[in-house]
Backbone as JSON Lines, residues from 0, in Angstrom:
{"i":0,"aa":"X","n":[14.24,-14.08,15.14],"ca":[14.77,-12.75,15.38],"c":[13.93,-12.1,16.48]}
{"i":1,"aa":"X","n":[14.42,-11.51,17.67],"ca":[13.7,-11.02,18.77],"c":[14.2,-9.67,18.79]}
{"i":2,"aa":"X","n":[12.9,-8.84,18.73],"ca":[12.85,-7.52,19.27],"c":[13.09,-6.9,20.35]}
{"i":3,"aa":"X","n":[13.94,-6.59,20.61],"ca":[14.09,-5.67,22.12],"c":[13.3,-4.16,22.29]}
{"i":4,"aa":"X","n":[13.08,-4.2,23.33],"ca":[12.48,-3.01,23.55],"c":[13.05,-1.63,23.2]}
{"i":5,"aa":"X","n":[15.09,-1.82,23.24],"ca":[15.62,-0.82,22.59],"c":[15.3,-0.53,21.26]}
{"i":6,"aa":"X","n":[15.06,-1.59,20.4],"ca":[14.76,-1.31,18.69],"c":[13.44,-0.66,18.86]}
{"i":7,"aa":"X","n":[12.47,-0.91,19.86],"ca":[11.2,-0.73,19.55],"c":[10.94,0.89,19.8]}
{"i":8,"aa":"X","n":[11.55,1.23,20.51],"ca":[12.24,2.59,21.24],"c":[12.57,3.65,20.56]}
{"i":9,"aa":"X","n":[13.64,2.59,19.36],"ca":[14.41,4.05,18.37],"c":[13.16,3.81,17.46]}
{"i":10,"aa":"X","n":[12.85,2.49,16.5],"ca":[11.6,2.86,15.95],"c":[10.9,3.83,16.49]}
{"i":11,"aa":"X","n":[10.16,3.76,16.88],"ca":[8.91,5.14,17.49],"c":[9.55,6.22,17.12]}
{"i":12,"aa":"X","n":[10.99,6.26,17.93],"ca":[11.44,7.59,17.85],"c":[12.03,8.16,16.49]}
{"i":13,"aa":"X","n":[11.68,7.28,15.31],"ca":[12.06,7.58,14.01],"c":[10.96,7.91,13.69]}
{"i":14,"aa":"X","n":[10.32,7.26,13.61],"ca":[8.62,7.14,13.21],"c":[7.59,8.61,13.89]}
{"i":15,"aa":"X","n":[8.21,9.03,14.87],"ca":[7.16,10.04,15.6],"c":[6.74,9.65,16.17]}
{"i":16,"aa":"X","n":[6.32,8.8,16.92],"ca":[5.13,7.82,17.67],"c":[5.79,7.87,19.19]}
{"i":17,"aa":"X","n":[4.74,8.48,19.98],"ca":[5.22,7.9,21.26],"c":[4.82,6.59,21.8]}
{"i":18,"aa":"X","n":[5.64,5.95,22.54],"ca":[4.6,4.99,23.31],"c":[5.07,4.61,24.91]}
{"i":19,"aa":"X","n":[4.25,4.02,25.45],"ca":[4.4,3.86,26.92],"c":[5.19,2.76,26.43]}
{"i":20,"aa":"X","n":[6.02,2.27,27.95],"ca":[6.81,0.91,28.17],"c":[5.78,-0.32,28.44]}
{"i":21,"aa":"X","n":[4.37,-0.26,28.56],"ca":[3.54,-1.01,28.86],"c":[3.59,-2.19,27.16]}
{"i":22,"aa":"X","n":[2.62,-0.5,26.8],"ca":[2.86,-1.03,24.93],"c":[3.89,-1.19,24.08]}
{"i":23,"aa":"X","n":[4.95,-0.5,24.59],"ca":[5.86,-0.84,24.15],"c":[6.65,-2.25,23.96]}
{"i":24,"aa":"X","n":[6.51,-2.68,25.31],"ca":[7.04,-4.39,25.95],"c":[5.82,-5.23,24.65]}
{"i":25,"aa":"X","n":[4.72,-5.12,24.98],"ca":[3.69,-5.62,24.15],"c":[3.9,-5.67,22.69]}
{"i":26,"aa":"X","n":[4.16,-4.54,22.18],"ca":[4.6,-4.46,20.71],"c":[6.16,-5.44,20.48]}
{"i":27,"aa":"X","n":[6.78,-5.02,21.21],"ca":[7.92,-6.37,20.49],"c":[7.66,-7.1,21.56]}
{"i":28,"aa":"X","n":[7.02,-7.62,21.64],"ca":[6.39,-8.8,21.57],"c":[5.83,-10.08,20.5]}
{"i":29,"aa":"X","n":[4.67,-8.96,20.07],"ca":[4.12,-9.22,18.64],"c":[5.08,-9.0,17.68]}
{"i":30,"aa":"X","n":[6.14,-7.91,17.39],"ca":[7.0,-7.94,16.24],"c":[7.48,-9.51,16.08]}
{"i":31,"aa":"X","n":[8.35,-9.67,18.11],"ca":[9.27,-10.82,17.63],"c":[8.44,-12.02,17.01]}
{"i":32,"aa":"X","n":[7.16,-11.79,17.49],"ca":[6.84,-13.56,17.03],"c":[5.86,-13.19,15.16]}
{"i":33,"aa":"X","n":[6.13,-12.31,14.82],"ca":[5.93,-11.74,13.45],"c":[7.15,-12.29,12.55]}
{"i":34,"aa":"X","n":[7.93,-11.77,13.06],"ca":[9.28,-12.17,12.49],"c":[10.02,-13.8,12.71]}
{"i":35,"aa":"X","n":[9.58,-14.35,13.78],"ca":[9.67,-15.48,13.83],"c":[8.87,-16.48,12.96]}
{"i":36,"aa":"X","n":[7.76,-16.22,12.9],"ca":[6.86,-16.81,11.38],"c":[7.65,-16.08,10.16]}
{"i":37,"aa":"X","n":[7.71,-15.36,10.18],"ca":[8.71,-14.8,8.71],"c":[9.63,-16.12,8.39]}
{"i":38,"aa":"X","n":[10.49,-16.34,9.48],"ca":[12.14,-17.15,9.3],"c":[11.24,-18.82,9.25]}
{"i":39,"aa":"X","n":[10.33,-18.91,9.73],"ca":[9.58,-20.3,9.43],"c":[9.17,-20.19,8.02]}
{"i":40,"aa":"X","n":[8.73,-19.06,7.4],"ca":[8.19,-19.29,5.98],"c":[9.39,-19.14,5.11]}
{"i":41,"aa":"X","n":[10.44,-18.64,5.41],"ca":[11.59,-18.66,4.51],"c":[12.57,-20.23,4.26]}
{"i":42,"aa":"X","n":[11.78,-20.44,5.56],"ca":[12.6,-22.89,5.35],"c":[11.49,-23.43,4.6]}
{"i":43,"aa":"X","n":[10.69,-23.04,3.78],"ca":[10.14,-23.54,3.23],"c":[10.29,-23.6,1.52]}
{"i":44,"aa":"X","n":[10.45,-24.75,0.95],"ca":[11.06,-24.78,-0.12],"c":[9.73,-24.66,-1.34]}
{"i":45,"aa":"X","n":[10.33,-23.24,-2.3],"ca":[9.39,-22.64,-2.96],"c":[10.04,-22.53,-4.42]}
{"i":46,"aa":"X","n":[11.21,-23.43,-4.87],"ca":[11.24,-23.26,-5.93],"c":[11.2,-23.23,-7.44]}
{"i":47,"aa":"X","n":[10.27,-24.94,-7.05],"ca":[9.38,-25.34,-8.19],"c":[7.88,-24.89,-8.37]}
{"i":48,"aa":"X","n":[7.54,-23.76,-6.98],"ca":[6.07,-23.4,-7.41],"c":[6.03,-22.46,-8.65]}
{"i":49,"aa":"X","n":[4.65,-22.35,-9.05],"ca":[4.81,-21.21,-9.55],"c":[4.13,-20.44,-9.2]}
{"i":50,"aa":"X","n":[4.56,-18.64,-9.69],"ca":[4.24,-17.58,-9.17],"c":[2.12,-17.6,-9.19]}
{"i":51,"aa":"X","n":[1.46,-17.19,-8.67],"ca":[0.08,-17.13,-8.67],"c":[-0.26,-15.51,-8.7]}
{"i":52,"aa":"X","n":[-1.01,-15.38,-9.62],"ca":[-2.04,-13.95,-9.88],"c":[-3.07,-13.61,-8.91]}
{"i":53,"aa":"X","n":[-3.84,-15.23,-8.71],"ca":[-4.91,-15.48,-8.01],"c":[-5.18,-16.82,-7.3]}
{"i":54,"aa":"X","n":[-6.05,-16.97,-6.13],"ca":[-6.03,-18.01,-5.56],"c":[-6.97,-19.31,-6.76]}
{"i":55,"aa":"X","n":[-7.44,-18.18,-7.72],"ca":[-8.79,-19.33,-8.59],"c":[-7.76,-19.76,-9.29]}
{"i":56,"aa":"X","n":[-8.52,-20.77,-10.04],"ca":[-7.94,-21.65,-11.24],"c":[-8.01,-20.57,-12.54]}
{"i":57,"aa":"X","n":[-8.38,-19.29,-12.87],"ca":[-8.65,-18.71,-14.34],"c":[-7.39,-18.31,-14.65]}
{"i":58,"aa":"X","n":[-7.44,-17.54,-15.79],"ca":[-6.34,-17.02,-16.57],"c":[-7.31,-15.84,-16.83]}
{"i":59,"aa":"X","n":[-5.97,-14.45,-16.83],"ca":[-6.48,-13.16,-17.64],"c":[-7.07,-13.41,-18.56]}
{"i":60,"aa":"X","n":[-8.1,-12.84,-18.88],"ca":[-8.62,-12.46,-20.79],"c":[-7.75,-11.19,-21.18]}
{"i":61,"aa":"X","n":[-7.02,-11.33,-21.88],"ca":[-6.47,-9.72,-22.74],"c":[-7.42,-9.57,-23.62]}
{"i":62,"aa":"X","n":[-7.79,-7.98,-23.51],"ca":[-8.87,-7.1,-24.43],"c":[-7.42,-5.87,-25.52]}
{"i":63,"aa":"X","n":[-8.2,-6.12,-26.71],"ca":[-7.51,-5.16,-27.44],"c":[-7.73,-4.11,-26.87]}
{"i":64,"aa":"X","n":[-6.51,-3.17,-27.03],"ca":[-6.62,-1.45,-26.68],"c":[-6.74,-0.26,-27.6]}
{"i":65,"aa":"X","n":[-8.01,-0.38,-27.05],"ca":[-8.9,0.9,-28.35],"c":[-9.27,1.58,-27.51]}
{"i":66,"aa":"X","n":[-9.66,2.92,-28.52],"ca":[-9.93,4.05,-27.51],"c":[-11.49,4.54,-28.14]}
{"i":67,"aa":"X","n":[-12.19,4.33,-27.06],"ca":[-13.43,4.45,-26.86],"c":[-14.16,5.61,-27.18]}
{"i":68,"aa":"X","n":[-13.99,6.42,-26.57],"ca":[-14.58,7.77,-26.33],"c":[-13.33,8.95,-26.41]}
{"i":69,"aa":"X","n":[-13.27,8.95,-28.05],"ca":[-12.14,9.55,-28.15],"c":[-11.94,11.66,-27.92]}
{"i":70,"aa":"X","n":[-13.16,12.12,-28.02],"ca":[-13.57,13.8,-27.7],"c":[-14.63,13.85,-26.51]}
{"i":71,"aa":"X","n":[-14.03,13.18,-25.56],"ca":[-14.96,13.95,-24.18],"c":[-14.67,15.1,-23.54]}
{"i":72,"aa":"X","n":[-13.79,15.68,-24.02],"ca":[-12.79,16.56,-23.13],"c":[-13.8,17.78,-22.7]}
{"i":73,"aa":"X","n":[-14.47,18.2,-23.47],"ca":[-15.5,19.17,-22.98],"c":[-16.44,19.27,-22.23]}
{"i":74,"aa":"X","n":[-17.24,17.15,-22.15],"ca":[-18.45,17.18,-21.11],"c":[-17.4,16.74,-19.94]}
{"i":75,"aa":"X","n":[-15.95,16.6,-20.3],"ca":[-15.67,16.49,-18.72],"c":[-15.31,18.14,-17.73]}
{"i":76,"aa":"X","n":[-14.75,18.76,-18.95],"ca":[-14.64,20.16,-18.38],"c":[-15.83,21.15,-18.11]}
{"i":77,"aa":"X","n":[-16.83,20.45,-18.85],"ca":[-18.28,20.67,-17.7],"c":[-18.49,20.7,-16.19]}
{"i":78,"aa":"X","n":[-17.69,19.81,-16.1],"ca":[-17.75,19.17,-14.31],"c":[-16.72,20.83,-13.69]}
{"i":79,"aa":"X","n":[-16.21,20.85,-14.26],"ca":[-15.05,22.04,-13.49],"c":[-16.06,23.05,-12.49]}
{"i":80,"aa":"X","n":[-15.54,23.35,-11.41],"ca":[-16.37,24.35,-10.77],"c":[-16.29,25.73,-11.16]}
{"i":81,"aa":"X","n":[-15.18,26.56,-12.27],"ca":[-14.68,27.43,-12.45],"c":[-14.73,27.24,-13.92]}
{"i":82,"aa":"X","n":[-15.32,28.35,-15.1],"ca":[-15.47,28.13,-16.01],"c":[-13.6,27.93,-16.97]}
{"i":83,"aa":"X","n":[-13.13,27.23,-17.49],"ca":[-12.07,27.54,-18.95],"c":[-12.1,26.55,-20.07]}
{"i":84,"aa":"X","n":[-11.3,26.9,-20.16],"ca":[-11.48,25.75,-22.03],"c":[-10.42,25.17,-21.71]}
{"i":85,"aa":"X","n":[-8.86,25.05,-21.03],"ca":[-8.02,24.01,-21.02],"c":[-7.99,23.19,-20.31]}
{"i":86,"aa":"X","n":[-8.21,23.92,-18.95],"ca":[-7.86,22.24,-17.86],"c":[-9.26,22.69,-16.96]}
{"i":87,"aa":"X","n":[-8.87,21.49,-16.1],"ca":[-9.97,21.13,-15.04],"c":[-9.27,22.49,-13.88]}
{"i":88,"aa":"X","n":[-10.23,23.04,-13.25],"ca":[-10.15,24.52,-12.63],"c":[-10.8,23.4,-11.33]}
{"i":89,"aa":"X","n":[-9.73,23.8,-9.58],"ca":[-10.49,23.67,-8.35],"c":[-10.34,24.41,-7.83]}
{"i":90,"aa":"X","n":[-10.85,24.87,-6.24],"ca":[-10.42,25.66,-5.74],"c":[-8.99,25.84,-5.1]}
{"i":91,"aa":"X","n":[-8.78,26.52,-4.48],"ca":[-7.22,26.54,-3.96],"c":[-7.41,25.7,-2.73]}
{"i":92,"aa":"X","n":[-6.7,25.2,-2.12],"ca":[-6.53,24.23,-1.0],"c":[-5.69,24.66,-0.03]}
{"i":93,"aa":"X","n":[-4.63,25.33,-0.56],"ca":[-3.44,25.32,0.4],"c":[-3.45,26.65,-0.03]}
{"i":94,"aa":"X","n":[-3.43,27.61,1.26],"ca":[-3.09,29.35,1.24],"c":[-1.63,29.32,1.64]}
């Protein structure tokens, strides 16, 4: 699949992005041959693998789900910069 400089064009111009025709030519460039390895990895026959978690040989450990530290709620509302008793208090951010 080859990129033309028109796709690369309206992209940007969806995206916000300006770009010169220098970088522009350059960028589909790199798209097309991005996408050309794409259509090479899709002829490749994948349907007796199986799916992988990780590149190692392990398996998850599952841990039971218990709850640890079940009344912190107060040394965390310690941390608040603004004193209350229900929630976590910050400053305002956005006027």
């Amino acid at each position: 699949m080859a990129i033309d400089l028109k796709t690369i064009k309206h992209i940007s111009k969806l995206s916000r992005i300006s770009l010169e025709d220098e970088k522009a030519q350059k960028l589909a460039g790199d798209l097309s041959s991005i996408f050309e390895f794409i259509e090479k990895l899709n002829e490749l026959k994948t349907e007796e693998v199986e799916p992988l978690t990780s590149i190692a040989e392990t398996t998850l450990k599952f841990r039971s789900d218990e709850v640890k530290n079940d009344n912190i709620r107060e040394k965390i509302l310690k941390n608040s910069p603004a004193e209350n008793e229900d929630y976590f208090v910050v400053p305002k951010v956005i006027e």
